[in-house]
N, C-alpha and C positions, 0 to 999 in steps of 0.2 A: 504493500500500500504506500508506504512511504519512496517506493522509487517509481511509483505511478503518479502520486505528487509531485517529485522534484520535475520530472518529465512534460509533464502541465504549463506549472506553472514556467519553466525556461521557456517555451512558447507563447505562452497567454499576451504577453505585453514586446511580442515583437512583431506579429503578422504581414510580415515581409515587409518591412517598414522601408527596406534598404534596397528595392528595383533598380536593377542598373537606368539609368535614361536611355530611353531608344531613338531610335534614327527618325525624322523628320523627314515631307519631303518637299525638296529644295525648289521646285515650282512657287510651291505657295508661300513660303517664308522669302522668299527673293521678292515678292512682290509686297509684302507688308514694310511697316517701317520698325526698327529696330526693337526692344522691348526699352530702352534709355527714351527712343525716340517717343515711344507711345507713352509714357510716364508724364514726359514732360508736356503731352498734349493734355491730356487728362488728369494730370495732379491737381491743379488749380481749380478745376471741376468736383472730383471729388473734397478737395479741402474743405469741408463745412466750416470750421472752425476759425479757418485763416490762419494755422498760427506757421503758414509754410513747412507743414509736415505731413506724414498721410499717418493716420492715427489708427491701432487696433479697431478701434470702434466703429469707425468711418466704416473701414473693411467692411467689417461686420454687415452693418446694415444696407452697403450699398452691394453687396451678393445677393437679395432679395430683390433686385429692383431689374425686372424684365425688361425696361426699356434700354439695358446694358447690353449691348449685342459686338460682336463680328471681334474683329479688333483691339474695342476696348474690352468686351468680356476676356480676352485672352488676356491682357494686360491686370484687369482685377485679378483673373483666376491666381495670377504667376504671386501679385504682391500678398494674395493670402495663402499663398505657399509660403513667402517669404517668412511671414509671422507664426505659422505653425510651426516652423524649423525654426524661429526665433522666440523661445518662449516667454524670454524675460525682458522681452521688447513691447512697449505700448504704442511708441510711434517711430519713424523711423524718417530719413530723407532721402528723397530721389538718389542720391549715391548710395546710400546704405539697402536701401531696396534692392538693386544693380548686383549688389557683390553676392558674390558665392559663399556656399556655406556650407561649411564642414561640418558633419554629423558624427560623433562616437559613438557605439553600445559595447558597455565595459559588462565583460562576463566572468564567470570562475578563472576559464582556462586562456585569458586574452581580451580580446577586444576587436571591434571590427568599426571601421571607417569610410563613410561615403560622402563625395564631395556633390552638391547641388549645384551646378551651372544654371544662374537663374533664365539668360539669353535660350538656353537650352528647354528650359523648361518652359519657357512662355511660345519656340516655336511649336513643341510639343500640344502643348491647349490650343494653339490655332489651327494645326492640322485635325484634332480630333473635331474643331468646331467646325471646318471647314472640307471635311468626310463623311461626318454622321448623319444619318435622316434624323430626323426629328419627330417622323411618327412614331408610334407605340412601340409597334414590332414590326417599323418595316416593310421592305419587298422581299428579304429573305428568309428563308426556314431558320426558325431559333436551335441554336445552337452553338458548341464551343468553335467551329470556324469566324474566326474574324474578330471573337471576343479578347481583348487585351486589357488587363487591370492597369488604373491610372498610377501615378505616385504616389497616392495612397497604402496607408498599412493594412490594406483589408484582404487580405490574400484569403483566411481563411472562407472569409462570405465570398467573392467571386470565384474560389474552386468551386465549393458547391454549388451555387446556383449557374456555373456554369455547367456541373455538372447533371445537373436538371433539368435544364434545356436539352443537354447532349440527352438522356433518356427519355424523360417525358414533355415535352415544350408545350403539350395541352395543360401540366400543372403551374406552369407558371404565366399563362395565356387565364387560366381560370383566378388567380387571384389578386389580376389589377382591373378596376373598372372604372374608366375617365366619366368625369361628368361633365353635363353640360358648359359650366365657367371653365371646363379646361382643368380641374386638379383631376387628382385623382384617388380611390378609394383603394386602398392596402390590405387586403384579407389573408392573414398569413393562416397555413393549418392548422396551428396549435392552439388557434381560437382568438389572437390577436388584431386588431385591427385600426387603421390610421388612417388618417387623410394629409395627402402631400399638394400642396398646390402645385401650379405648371412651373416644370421645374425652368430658371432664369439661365441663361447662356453660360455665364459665368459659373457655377456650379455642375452644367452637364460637360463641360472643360474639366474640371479638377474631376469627375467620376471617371469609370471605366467605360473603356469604347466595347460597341459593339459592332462595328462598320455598316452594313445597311440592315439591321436588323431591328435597329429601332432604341429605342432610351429608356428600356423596359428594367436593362439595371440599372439604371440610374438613378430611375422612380423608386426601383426595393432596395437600392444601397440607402437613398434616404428614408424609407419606411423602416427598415432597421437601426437608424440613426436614430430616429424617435422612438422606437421601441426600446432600444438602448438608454435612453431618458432617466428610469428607475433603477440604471445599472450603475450611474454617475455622478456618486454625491458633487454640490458645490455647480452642478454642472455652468460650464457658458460656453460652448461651443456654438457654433457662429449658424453652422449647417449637420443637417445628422450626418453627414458625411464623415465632418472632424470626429466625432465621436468613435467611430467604427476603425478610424486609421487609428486610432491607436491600438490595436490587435484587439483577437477576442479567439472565441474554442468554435474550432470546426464542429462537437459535438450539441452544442449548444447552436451554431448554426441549420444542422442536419434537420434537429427536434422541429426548429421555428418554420422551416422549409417543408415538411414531411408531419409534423403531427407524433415523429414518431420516436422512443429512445433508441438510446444507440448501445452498442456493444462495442468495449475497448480493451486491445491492449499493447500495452509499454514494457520496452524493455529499454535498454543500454547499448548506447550503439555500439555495432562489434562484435557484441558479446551479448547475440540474444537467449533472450530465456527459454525461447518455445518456439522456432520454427515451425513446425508443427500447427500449434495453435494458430500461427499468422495466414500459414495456406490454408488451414480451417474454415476462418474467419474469410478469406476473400472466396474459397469457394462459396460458402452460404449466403454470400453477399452476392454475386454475378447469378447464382439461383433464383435470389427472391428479388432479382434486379433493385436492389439497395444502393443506395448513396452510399459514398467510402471517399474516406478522406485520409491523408496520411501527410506527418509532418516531419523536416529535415532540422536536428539540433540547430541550435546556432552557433554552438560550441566543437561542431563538425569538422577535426582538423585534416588540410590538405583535401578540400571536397573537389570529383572529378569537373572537368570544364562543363559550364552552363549550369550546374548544378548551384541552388541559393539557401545557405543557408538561412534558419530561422524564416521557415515559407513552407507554404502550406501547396499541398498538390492535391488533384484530383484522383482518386483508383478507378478509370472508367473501363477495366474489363483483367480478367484473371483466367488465363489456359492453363487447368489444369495439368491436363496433356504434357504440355510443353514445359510448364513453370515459367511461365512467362504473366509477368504483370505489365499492362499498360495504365501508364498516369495521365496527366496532362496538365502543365504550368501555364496557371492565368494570364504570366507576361504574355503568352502566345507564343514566343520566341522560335527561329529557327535556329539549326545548329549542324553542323556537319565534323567528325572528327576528323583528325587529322592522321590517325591509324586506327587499328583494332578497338571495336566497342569495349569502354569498358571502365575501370578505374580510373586508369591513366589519362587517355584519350577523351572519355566522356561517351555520351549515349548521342546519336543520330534524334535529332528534334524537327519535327515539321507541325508549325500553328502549337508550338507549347505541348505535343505526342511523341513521348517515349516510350519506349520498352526494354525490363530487365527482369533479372529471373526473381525470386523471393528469394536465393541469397543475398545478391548483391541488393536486393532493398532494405533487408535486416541489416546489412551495413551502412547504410546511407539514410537510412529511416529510422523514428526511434518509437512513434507509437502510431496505431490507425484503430481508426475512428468507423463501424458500421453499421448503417441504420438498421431495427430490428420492425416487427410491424406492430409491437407495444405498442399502444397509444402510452404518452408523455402523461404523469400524476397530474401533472396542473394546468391541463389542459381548460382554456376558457370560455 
């Protein structure tokens, strides 16, 4: 019990917080103006206050304001990145906004360090704003093709509700319903339910893309943001978004998503306790076509290429036959090795789809997560 705790909790409060930045494309950033440049068109705008700074607050309230579109949503989205990765900043100036920002997470065994390029991350929200449909769900079938999690820490929530789509896209098709004004109503299975207004540009920039599929996670990254409400003493977070990046449990995900509990188990990476048990557990889960989630330490030393630690993956399929598990990482990421699958080299990735056998997952993996068809005690 106690090394099913330490196992937990080393995840609970990283959920992939640390995405590398991905490639942008240079069409559409060549033709905007700088993220300096857009600052200084819009600062003076947003400054409510006048005092010549952009203030936490400002931020705050001007993420809610729909009439922020194109260009300057990409610019809001980047400066309250800025202030999430700056926590002890209330306001800040046009230079200070601009500069980069170094991130640590200090652990048992080391520490791990990820540099913010904010140019980088503002052409980043332009392209998604500047790709994404903006209808519901789109022209295309839901599912994990094309879906890529934002800069956000919410790795845990976008594996599985990606992986949701990837099996049933009628259960997450069933519990969003737009109304008339354009918000929309959130009926999660476990008996939970929310109303998100239409969500503003700036906001569907800092979520996950789904390329033409629609702004379907968007809408349930911030309905679990507000569910998350009672999880968050003191709370002030600006959008349920903020809430959710700062990690959370895949199992705890699965229940809200499905209705249903889950079955888990952890070992120590390396050095597992019960292979056995783990092909157990995914073959009953590919049976009763179950959600399955599995997480990568963050304390994972020397991990193979493309591999993240402290990031949650999807289990969307297990040959017993073979002993082969396929996963699938929300970055979307492709990857090709540079010899032999495997430790060294890394695994062959195409849209965030690998495959490795259940040893090398017991190595690289330290607990998973599978939904059972329990209904959940507190169900409401």
């Amino acid at each position: 019990m106690r090394l099913l705790q330490l196992m937990l909790l080393s995840f609970v409060f990283v959920g992939g917080a640390f995405a590398q930045q991905q490639p942008v494309a240079p069409k559409i950033t060549a033709q905007a103006p700088s993220y300096k440049k857009a600052l200084e068109q819009f600062l003076p705008k947003w400054d409510t206050n006048k005092n010549d700074r952009l203030d936490r607050s400002e931020t705050a309230a001007l993420l809610r304001d729909g009439s922020i579109r194109s260009i300057e949503a990409a610019a809001l989205a980047t400066s309250h990145f800025w202030f999430l990765k700056s926590p002890d900043k209330k306001s800040a100036t046009l230079d200070e906004l601009t500069s980069d920002i170094k991130e640590t997470m200090v652990f048992a065994n080391g520490s791990l360090t990820n540099v913010f390029k904010m140019e980088k991350e503002y052409e980043f929200y332009l392209v998604h704003l500047f790709t994404s449909s903006r209808d519901m769900f789109g022209s295309k079938k839901l599912g994990i093709e094309g879906i890529s999690q934002g800069h956000m820490g919410n790795c845990f929530f976008v594996s599985m509700a990606g992986n949701l789509a990837f099996q049933n896209p009628d259960a997450i098709k069933s519990m969003i319903k737009t109304n008339e004004d354009g918000s929309n109503k959130v009926e999660f299975p476990d008996g939970r339910s929310v109303r998100i207004n239409k969500l503003p540009e700036a906001v569907i920039a800092l979520g996950s893309r789904t390329a033409n599929q629609g702004t379907w996670i968007n809408v349930l990254e911030e309905a679990y943001g507000e569910v998350y409400k009672t999880n968050v003493p003191e709370d002030i977070a600006a959008i349920g978004l903020d809430r959710i990046s700062r990690g959370g449990n895949i199992g705890e995900t699965i229940s809200l998503l499905t209705g249903h509990q889950t079955d888990i188990t952890a070992w120590k990476s390396g050095l597992p306790e019960d292979l056995f048990n783990i092909r157990y557990l995914l073959g009953k889960g590919v049976k009763n076509k179950s959600l399955m989630g599995a997480g990568v330490p963050l304390d994972l030393k020397k991990p193979p290429p493309a591999i993240v630690v402290g990031h949650a993956y999807a289990v969307l399929n297990y040959d017993e036959a073979k002993d082969l598990i396929t996963l699938w990482n929300p970055h979307g990421n492709d990857f090709k090795p540079t010899g032999p699958e495997g430790f060294i080299n890394g695994y062959e990735t195409k849209g965030g789809v690998f495959t490795l056998s259940s040893r090398d997952f017991s190595f690289l993996f330290n607990y998973l997560f599978v939904e059972t068809n329990k209904p959940i005690n507190n169900k409401r």
